[in-house]
N, C-alpha and C positions, 0 to 999 in steps of 0.2 A: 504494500500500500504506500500511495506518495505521498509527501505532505504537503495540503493545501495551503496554497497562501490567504492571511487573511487580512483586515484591515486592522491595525493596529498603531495607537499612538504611539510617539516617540518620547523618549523619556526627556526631563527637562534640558539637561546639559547637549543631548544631542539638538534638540530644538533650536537654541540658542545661534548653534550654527548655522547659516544656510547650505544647501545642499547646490553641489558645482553643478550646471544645467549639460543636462543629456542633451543626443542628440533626439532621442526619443524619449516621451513621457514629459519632457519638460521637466528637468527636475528629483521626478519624484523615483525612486526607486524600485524599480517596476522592470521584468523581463519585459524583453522584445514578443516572445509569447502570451505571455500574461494580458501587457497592452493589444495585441490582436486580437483576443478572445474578448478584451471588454469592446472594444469598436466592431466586434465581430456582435457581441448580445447590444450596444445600442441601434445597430443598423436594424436588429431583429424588432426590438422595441418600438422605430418609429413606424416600422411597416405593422405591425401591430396595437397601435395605442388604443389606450380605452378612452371611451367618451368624456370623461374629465379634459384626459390631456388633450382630446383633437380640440374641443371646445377653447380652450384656453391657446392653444396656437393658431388655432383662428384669429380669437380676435387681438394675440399679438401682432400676427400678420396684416390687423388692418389698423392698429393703432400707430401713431404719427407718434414715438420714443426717441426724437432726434438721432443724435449718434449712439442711440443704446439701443442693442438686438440682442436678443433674448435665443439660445440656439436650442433647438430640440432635443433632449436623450443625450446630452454630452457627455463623453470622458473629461472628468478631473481626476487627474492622479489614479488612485486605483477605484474608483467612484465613478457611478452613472448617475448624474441627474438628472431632471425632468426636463428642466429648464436653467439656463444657464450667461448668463450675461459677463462675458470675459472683463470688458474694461469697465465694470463697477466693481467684478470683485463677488457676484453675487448670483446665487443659486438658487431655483424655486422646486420645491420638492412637495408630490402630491401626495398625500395620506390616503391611501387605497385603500378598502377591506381586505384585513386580513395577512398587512403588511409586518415581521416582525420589527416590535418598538425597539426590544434592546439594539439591536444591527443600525437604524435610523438614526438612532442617537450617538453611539459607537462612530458612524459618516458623518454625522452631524461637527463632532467633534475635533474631529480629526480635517475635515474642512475649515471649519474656524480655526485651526491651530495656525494654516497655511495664510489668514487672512482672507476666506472665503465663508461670507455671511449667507446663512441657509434659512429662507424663511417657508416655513411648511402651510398649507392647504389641505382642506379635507374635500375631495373628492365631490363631495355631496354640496360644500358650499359654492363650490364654482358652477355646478349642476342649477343650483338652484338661486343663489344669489351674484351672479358676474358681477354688477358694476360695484356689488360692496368689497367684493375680491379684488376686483381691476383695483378698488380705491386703496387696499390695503397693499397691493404690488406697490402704486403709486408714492404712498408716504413710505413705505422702505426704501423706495430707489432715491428720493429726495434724502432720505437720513441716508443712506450709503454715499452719498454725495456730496452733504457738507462733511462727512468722516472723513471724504479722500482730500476733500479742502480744508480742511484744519490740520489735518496732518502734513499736506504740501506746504502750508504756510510756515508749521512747526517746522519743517524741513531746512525751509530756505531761510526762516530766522535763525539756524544755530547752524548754516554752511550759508554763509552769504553772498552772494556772487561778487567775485573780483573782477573787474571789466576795467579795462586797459583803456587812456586816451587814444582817441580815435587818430587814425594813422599809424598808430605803434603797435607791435602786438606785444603780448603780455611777459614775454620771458625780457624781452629789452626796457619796460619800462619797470618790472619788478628789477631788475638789473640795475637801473639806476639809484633804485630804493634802497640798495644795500649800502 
């Protein structure tokens, strides 16, 4: 018998580090295998979705999200999400019947460790209530969006940009400053 790989956190001091980017998986540490078998079950997924998610990629399909797109059954890392938005950072995952909790939360987790915010939906509300579900996609994506602007700001107040008089580049005019 072989041993399955399974999702599992990293412990703190590993974390700490960032991990050197593959050419494959982005990152995360992940067979070249592994990674094909999960792009092999989300390909399966989209061809098969249940009514929650066709409904919901609907009418992402027709909503005006500026430059934010939302992708279908994506691979993160060793993760399928439902839904998937690369430059916010953010993930939308359906609560299905009959889904096990511990494993959702176990991905759950282990997504936010990487800095990917997973906000869940029950099946039945998007069925039954869309525009109070679109409204609650809506206020997460605006909170994931001042988060990534407070943090850019945070950013560039403690690495502040060094810009060189115009005509000079910057190793000649730091040069004089010595």
């Amino acid at each position: 018998m072989t041993d399955r790989k399974t999702l599992q956190l990293r412990d703190s001091s590993e974390a700490e580090a960032p991990s050197a980017l593959k050419k494959r998986g982005r990152g995360w540490k992940i067979s070249e295998k592994r990674l094909d078998a999960l792009h092999e079950r989300a390909r399966e997924l989209r061809r098969h979705s249940s009514e929650a998610h066709k409904a919901l990629a609907e009418r992402f399909a027709k909503a005006d999200l500026g430059r934010y797109k939302f992708t279908r059954h994506a691979v993160v890392g060793s993760a399928i999400v439902d839904f998937n938005c690369h430059n916010l950072g953010m993930a939308i995952d359906i609560d299905e019947d009959g889904e096990d909790e511990a494993l959702a939360r176990r991905r759950d987790k282990s997504l936010e460790a990487v800095g990917i915010r997973v906000m869940r939906i029950k099946a039945a509300d998007i069925l039954e209530n869309m525009d109070d579900v679109l409204a609650r996609i809506t206020a997460g994506m605006r909170l994931r969006i001042a988060d990534k602007q407070a943090a850019r700001r945070e950013h560039h107040a403690s690495h502040p940009r060094q810009s060189a008089p115009r005509g000079r580049s910057y190793r000649t005019s730091n040069a004089e400053n010595r």
